[in-house]
DRENPA-3360 file (N, C-alpha, C; in nm, 2 decimals, always signed):
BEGIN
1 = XXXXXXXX = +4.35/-4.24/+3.02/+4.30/-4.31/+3.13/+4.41/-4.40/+3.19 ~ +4.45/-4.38/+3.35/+4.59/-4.44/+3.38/+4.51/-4.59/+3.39 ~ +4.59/-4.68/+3.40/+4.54/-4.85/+3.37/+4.44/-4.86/+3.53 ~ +4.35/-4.94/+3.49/+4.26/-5.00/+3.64/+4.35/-5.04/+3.71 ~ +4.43/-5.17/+3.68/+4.48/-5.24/+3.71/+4.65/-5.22/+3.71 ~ +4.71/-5.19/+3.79/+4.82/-5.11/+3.79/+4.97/-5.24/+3.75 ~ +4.90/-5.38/+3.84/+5.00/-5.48/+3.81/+5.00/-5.57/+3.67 ~ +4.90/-5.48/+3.61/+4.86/-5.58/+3.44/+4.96/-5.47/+3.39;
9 = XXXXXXXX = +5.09/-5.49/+3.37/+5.21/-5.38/+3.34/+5.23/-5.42/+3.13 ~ +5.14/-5.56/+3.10/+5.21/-5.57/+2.95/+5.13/-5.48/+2.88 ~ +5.21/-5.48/+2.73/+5.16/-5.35/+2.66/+5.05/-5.43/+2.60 ~ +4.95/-5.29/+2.55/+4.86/-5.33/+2.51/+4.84/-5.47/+2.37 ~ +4.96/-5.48/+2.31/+4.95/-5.55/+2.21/+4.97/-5.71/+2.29 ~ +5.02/-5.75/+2.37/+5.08/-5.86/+2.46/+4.90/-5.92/+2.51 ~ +4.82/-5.81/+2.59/+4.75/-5.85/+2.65/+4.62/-5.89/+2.50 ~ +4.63/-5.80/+2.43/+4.57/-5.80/+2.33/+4.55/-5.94/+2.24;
17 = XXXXXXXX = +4.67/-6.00/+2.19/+4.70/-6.15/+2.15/+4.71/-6.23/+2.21 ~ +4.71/-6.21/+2.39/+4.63/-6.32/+2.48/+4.56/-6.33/+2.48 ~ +4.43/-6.21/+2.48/+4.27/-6.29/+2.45/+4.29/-6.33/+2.34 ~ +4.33/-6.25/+2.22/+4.28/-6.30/+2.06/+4.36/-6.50/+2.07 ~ +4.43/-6.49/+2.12/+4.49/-6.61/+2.13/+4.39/-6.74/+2.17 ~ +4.35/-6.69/+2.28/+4.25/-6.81/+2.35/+4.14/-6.80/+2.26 ~ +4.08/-6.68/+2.20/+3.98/-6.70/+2.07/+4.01/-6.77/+1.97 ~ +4.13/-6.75/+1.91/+4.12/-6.87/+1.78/+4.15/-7.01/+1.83;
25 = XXXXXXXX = +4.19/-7.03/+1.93/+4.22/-7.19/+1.99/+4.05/-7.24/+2.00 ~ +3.98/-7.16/+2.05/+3.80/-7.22/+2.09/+3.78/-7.20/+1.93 ~ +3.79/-7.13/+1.84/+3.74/-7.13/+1.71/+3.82/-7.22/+1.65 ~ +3.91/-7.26/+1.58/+3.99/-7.38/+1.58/+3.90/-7.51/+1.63 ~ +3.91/-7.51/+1.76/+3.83/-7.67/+1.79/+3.72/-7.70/+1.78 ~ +3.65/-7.58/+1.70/+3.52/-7.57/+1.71/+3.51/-7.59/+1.55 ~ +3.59/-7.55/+1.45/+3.60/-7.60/+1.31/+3.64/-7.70/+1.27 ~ +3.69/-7.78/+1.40/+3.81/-7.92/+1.35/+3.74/-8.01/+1.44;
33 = XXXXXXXX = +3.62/-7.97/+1.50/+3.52/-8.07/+1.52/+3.43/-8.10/+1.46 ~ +3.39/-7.99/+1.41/+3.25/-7.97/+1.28/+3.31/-8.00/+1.17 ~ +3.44/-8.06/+1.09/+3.51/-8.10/+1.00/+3.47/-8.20/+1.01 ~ +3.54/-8.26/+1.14/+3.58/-8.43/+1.16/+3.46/-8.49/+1.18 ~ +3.34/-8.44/+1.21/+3.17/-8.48/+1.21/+3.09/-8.44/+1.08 ~ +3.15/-8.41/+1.00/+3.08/-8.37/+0.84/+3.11/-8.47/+0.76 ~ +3.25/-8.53/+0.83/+3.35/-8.59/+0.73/+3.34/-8.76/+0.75 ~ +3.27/-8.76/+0.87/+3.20/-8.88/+0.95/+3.35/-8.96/+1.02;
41 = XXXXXXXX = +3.44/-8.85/+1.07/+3.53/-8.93/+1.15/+3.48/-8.93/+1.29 ~ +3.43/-8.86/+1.34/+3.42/-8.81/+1.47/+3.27/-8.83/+1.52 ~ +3.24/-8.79/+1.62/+3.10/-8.77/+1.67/+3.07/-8.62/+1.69 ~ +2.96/-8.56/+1.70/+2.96/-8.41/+1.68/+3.05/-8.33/+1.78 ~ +3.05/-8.24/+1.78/+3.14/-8.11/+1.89/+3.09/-8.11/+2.04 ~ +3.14/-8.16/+2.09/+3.05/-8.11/+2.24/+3.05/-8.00/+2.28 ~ +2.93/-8.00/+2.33/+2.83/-7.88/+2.40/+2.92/-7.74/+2.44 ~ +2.99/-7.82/+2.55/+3.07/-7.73/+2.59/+3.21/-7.65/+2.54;
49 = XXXXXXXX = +3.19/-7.71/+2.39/+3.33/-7.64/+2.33/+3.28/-7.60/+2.19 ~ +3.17/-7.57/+2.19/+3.12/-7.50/+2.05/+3.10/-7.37/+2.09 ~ +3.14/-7.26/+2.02/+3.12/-7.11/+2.00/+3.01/-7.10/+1.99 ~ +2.94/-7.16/+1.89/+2.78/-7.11/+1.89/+2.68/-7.14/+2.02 ~ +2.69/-7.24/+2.14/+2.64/-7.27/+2.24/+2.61/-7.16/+2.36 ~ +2.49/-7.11/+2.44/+2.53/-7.06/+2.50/+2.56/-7.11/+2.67 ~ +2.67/-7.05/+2.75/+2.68/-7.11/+2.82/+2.80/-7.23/+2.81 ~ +2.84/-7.20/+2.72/+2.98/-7.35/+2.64/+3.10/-7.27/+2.71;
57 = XXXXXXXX = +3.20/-7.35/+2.71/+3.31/-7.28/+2.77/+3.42/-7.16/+2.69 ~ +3.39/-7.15/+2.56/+3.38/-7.03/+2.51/+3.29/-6.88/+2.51 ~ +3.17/-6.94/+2.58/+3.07/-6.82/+2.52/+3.12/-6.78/+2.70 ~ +3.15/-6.83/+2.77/+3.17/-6.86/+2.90/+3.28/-6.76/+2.94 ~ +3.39/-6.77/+2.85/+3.50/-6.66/+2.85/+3.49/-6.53/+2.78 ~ +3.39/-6.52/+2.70/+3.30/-6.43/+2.66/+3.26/-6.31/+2.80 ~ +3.19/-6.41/+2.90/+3.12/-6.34/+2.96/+3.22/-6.28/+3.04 ~ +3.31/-6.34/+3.08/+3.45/-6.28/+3.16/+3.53/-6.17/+3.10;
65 = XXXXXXXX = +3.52/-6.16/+2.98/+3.55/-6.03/+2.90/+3.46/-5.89/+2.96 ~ +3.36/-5.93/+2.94/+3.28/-5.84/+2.97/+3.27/-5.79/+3.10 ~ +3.25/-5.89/+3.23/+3.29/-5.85/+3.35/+3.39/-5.78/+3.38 ~ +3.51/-5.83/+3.33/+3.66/-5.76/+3.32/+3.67/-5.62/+3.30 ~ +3.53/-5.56/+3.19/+3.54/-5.44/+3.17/+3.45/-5.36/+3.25 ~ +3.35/-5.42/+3.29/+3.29/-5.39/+3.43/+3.33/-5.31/+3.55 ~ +3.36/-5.41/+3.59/+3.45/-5.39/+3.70/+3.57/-5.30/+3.68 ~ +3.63/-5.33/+3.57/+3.75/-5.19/+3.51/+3.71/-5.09/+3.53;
73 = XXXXXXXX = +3.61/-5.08/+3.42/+3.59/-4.91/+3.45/+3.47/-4.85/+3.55 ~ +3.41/-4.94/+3.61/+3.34/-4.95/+3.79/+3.46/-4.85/+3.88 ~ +3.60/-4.88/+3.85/+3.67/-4.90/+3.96/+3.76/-4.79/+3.91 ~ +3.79/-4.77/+3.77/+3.81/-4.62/+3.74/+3.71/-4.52/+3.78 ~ +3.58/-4.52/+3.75/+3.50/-4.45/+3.78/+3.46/-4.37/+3.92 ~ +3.52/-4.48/+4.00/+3.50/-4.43/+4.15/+3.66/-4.35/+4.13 ~ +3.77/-4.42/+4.15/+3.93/-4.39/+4.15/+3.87/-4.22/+4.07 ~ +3.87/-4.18/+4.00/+3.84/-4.07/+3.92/+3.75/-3.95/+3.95;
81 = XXXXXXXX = +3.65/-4.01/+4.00/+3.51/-3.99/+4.03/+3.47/-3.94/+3.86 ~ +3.46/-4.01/+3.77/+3.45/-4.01/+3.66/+3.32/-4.08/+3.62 ~ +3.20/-3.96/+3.58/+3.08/-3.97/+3.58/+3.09/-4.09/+3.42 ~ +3.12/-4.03/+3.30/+3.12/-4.08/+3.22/+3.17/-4.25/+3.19 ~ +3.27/-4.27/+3.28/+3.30/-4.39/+3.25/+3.22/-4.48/+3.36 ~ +3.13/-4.41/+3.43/+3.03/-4.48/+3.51/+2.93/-4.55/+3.40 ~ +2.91/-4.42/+3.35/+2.83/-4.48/+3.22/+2.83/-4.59/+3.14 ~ +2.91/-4.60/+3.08/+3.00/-4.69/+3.00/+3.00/-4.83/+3.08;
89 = XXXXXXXX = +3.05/-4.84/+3.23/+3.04/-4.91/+3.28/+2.87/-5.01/+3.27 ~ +2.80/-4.93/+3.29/+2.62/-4.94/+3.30/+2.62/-5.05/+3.19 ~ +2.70/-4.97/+3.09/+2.64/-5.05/+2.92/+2.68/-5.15/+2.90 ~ +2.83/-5.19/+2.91/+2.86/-5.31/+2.91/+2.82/-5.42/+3.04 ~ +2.77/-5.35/+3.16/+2.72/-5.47/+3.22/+2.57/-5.48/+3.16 ~ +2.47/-5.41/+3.11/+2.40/-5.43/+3.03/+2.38/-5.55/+2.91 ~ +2.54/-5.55/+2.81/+2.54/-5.61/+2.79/+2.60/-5.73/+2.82 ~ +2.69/-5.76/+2.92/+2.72/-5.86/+3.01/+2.55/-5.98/+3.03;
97 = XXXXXXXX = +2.45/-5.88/+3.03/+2.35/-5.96/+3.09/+2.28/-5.99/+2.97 ~ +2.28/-5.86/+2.88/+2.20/-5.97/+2.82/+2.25/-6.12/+2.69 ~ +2.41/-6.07/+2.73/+2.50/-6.21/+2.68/+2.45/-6.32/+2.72 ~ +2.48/-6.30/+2.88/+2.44/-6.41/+2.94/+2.29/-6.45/+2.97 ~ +2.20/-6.41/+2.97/+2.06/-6.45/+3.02/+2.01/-6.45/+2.86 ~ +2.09/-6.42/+2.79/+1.99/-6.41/+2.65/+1.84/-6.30/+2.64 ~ +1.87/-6.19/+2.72/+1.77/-6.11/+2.71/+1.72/-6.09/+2.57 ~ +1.78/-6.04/+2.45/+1.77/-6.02/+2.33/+1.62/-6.13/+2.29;
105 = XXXXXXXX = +1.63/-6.20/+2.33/+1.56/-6.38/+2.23/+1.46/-6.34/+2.35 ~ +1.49/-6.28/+2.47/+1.29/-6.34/+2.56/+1.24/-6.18/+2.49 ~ +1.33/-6.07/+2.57/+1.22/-5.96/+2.47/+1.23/-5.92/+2.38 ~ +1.26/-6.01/+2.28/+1.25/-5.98/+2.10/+1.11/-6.04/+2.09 ~ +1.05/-6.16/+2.15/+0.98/-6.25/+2.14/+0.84/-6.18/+2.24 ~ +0.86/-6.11/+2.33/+0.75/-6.04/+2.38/+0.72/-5.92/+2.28 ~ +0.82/-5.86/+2.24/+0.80/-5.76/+2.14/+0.71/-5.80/+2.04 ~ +0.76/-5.92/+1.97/+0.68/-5.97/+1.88/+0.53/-5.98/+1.86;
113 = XXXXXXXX = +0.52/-6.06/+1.98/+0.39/-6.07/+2.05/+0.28/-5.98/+2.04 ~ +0.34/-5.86/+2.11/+0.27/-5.71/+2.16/+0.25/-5.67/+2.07 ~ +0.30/-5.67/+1.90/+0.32/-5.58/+1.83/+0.25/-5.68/+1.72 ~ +0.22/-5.79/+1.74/+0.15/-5.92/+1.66/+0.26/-5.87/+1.53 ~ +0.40/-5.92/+1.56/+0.48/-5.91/+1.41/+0.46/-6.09/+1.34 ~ +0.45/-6.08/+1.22/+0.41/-6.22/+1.15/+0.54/-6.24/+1.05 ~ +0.55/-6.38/+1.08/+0.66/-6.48/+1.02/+0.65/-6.43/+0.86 ~ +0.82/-6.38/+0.79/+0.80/-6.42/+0.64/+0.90/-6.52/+0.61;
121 = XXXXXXXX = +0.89/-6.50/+0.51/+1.01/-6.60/+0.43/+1.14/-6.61/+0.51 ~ +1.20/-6.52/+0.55/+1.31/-6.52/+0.57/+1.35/-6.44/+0.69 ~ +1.28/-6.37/+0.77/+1.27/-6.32/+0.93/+1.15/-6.35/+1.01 ~ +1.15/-6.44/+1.10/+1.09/-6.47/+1.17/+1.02/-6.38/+1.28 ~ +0.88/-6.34/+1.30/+0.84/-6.24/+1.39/+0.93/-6.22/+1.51 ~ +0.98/-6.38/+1.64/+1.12/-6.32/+1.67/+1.23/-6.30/+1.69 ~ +1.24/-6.26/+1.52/+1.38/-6.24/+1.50/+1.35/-6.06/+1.51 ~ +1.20/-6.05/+1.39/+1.21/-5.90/+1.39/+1.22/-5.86/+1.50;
129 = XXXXXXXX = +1.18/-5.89/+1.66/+1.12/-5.86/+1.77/+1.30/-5.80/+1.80 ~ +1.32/-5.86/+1.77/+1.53/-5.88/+1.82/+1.56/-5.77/+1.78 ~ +1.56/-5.74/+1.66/+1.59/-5.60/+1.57/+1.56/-5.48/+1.65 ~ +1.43/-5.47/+1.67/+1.34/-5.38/+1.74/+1.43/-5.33/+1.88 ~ +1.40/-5.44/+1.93/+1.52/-5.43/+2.07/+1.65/-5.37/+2.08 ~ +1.72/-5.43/+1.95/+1.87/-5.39/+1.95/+1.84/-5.24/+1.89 ~ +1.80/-5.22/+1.81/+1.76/-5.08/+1.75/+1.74/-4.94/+1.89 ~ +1.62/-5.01/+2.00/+1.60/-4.90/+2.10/+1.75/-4.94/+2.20;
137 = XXXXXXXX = +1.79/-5.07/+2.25/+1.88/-5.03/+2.32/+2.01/-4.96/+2.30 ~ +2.04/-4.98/+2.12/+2.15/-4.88/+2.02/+2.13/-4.71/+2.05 ~ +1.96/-4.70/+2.08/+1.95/-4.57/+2.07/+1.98/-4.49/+2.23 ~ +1.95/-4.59/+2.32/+1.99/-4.57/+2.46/+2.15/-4.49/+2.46 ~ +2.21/-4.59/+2.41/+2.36/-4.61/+2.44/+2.39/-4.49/+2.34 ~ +2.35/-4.45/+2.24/+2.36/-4.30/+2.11/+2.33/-4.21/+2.20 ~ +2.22/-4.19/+2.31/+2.19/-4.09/+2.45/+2.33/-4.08/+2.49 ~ +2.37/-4.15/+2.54/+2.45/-4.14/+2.64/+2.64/-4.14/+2.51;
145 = XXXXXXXX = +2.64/-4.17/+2.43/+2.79/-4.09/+2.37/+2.76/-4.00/+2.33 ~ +2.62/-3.97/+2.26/+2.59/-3.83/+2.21/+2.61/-3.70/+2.31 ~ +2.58/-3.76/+2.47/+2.57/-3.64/+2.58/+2.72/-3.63/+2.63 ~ +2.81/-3.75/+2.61/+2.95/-3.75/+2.65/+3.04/-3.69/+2.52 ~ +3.00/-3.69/+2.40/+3.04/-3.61/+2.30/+3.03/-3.49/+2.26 ~ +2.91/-3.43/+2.33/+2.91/-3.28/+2.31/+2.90/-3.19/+2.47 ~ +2.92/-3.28/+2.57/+2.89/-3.21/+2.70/+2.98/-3.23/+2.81 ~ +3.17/-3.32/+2.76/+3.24/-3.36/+2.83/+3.37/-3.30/+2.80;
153 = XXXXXXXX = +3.49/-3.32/+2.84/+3.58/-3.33/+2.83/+3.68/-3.39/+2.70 ~ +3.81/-3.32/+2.67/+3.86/-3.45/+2.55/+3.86/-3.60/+2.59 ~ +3.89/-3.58/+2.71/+3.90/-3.72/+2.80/+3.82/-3.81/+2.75 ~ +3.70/-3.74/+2.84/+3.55/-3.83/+2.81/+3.53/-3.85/+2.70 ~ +3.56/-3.78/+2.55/+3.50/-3.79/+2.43/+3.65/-3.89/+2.36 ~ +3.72/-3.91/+2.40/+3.78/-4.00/+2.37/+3.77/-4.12/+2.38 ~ +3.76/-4.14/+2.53/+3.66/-4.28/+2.58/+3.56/-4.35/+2.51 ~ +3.47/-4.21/+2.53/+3.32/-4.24/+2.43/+3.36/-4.29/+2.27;
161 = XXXXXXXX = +3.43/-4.24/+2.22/+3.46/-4.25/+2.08/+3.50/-4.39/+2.04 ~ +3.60/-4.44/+2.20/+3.63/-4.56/+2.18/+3.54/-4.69/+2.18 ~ +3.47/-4.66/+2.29/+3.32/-4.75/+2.32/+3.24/-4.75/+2.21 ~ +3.19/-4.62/+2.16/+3.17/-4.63/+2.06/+3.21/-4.72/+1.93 ~ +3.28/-4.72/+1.91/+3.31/-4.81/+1.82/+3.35/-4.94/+1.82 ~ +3.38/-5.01/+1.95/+3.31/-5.11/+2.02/+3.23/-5.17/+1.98 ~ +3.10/-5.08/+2.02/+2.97/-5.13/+2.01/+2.92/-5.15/+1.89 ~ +2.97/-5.05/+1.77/+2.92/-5.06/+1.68/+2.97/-5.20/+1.56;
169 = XXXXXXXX = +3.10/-5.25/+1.62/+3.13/-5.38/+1.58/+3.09/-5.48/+1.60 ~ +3.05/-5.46/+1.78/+2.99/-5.57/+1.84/+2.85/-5.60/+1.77 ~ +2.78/-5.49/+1.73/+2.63/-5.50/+1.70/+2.62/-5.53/+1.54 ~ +2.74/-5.48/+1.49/+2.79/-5.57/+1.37/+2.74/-5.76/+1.32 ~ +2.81/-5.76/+1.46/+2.81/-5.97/+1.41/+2.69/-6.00/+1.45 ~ +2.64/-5.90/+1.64/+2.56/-6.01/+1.70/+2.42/-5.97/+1.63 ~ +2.39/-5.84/+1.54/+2.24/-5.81/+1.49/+2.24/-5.83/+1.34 ~ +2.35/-5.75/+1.26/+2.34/-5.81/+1.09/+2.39/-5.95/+1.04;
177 = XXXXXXXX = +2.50/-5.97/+1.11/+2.55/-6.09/+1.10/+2.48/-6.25/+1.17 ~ +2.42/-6.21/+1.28/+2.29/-6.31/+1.34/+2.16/-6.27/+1.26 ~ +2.09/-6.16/+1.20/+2.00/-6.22/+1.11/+2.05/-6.25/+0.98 ~ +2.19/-6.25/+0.89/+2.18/-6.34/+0.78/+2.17/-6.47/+0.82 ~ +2.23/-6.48/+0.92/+2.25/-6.65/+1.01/+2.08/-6.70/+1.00 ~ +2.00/-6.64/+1.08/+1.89/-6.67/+1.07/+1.81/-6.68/+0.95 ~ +1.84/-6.59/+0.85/+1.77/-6.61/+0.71/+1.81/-6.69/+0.67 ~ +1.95/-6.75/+0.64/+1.98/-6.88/+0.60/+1.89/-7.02/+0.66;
185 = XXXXXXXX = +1.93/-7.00/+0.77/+1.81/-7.12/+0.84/+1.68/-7.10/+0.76 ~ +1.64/-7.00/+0.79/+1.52/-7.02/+0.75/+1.44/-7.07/+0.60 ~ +1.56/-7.00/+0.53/+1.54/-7.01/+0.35/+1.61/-7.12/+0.27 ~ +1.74/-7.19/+0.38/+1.82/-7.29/+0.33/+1.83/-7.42/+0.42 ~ +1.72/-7.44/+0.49/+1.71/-7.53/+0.62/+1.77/-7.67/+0.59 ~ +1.83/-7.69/+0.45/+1.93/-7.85/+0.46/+2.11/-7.81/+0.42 ~ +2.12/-7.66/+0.43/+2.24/-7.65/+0.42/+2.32/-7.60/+0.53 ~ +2.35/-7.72/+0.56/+2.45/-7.69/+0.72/+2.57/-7.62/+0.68;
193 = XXXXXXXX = +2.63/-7.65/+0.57/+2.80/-7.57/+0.55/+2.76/-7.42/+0.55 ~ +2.68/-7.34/+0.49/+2.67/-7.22/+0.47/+2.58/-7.18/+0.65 ~ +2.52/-7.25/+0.73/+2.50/-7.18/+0.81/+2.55/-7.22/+0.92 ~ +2.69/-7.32/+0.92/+2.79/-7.32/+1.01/+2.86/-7.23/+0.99 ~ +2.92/-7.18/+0.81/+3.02/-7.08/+0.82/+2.93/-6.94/+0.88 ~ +2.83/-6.90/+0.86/+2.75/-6.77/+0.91/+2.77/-6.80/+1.13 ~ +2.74/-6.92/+1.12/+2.76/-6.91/+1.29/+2.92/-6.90/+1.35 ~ +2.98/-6.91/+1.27/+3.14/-6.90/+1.32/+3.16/-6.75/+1.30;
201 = XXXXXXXX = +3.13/-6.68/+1.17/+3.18/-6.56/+1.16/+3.13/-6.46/+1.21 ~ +2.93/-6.47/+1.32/+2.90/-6.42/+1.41/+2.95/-6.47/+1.53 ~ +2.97/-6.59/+1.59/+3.04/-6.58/+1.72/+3.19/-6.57/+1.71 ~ +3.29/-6.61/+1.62/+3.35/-6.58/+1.61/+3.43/-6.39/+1.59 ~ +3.33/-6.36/+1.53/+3.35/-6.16/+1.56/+3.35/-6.13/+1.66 ~ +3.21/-6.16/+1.79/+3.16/-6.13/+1.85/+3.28/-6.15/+1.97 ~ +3.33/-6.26/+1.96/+3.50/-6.32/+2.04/+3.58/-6.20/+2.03 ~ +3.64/-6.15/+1.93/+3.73/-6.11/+1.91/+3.71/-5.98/+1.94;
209 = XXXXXXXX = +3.59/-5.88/+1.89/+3.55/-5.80/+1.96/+3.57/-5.74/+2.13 ~ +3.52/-5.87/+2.19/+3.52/-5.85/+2.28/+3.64/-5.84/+2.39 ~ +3.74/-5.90/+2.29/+3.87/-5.94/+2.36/+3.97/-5.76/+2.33 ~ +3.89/-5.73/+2.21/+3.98/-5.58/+2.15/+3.90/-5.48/+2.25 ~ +3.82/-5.52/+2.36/+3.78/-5.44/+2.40/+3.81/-5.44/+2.53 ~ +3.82/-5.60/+2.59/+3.89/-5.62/+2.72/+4.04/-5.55/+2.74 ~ +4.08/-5.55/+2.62/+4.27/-5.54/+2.60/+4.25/-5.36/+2.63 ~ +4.19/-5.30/+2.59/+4.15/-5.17/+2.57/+4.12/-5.13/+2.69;
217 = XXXXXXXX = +4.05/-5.19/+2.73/+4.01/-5.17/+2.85/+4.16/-5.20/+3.00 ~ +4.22/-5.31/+3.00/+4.27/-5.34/+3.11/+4.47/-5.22/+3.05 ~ +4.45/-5.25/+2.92/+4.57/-5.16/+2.90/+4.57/-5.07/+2.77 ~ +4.51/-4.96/+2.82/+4.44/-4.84/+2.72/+4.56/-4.75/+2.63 ~ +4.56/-4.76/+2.54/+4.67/-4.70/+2.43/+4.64/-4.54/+2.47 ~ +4.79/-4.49/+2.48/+4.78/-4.34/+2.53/+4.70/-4.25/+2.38 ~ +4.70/-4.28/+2.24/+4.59/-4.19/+2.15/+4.44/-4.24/+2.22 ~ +4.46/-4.30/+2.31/+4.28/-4.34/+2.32/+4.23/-4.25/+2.42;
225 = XXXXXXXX = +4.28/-4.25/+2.58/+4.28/-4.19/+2.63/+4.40/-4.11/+2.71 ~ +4.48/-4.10/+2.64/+4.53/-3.96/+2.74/+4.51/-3.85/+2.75 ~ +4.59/-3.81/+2.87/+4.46/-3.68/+2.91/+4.59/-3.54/+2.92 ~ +4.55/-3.46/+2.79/+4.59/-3.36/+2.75/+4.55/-3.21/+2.74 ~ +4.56/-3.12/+2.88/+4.46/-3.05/+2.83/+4.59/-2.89/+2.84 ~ +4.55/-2.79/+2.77/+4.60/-2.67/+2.82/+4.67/-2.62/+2.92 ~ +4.59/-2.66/+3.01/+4.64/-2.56/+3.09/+4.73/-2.64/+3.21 ~ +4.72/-2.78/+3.18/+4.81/-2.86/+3.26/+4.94/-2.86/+3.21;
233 = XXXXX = +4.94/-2.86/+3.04/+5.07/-2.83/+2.99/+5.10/-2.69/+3.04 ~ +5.08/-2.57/+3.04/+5.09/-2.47/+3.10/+5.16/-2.45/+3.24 ~ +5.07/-2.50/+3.34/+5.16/-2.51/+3.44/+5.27/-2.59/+3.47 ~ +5.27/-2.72/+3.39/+5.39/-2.84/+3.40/+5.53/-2.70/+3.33 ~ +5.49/-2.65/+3.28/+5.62/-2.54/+3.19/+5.67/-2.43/+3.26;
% end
């Protein structure tokens, strides 16, 4: 895939430890505030500079990641006329939204509802509701690499393969790693150290993730997507 952005010229590793960079700076002041307020020097973290907040000025640059990839591959898509990464495009504005509006938490919670799921010990009806959700939208997004993995090009199946594993990281922190977060609350409701470190290591993934995916996106490593086929080598000879 030749780059979206033709004046983003650094290599992928440069752009790559620029987002990861601005990630560990917001995780950093978000540990060395939660220290300094445990330790009773400080007053708590404000709002706008905690990872776990949504809408804070980290979860904030979060959403900019995602747009970035949006719009990337929107604009490959057309440049190409590249049905597949139209696709792809769909999913992460998908999840662009439901980062930001917190879709997850209203229809986990109607799910709940509908389906009369009841509170236990340690998952909340909705949390299960959440599960449910991420489970059908996982299977959405399995439609669509499964149809680009057996019905495309190496191109396309390369892309996919990459997105693919993306998502499967992302869904990593924000669904197994957010319900141990939530079991702990639920099962350990006076121990703040264990479910501050569970909320750092789900937003904090979820950062980093998304930054390996922006860098991927604005400057794509030629084993990811270059486009190699037969018969172009053939004629180029």
């Amino acid at each position: 895939m030749d780059r979206p952005f033709p004046f983003i010229a650094a290599p992928f590793r440069s752009v790559l430890l620029f987002f990861i960079a601005i990630d560990v700076a917001f995780v950093l002041i978000h540990i060395g505030g939660w220290a300094t307020f445990r330790l009773g020097l400080t007053g708590d973290v404000a709002f706008v500079l905690r990872i776990s907040e949504d809408r804070s000025i980290p979860e904030m640059f979060n959403y900019f990641k995602w747009l970035i990839i949006v719009v990337a591959l929107t604009k490959v898509a057309i440049r190409d006329q590249w049905l597949v990464a139209a696709g792809w495009a769909a999913v992460f504005l998908l999840l662009l939204l439901d980062d930001s509006l917190q879709l997850h938490e209203t229809v986990g919670i109607l799910i709940a509802e509908n389906l009369q799921l009841q509170d236990d010990a340690l998952l909340e009806a909705g949390d299960a509701g959440e599960l449910i959700y991420a489970g059908v939208m996982g299977g959405l997004v399995a439609l669509l690499a499964g149809s680009s993995l057996l019905r495309s090009d190496a191109r396309s199946r390369k892309l996919s393969l990459t997105y693919i594993l993306v998502i499967i990281a992302f869904g990593f922190f924000s669904v197994v790693v957010d319900a141990i977060h939530r079991g702990i609350i639920n099962a350990l409701p006076e121990d703040g150290l264990l479910q501050d470190i569970a909320a750092v290591l789900e937003e904090g993934g979820e950062m980093f993730v998304a930054s390996a995916a922006a860098a991927i996106t604005l400057a794509p490593r030629s084993w990811a997507f270059r486009k190699i086929t037969l018969a172009s080598t053939q004629v180029e000879r």
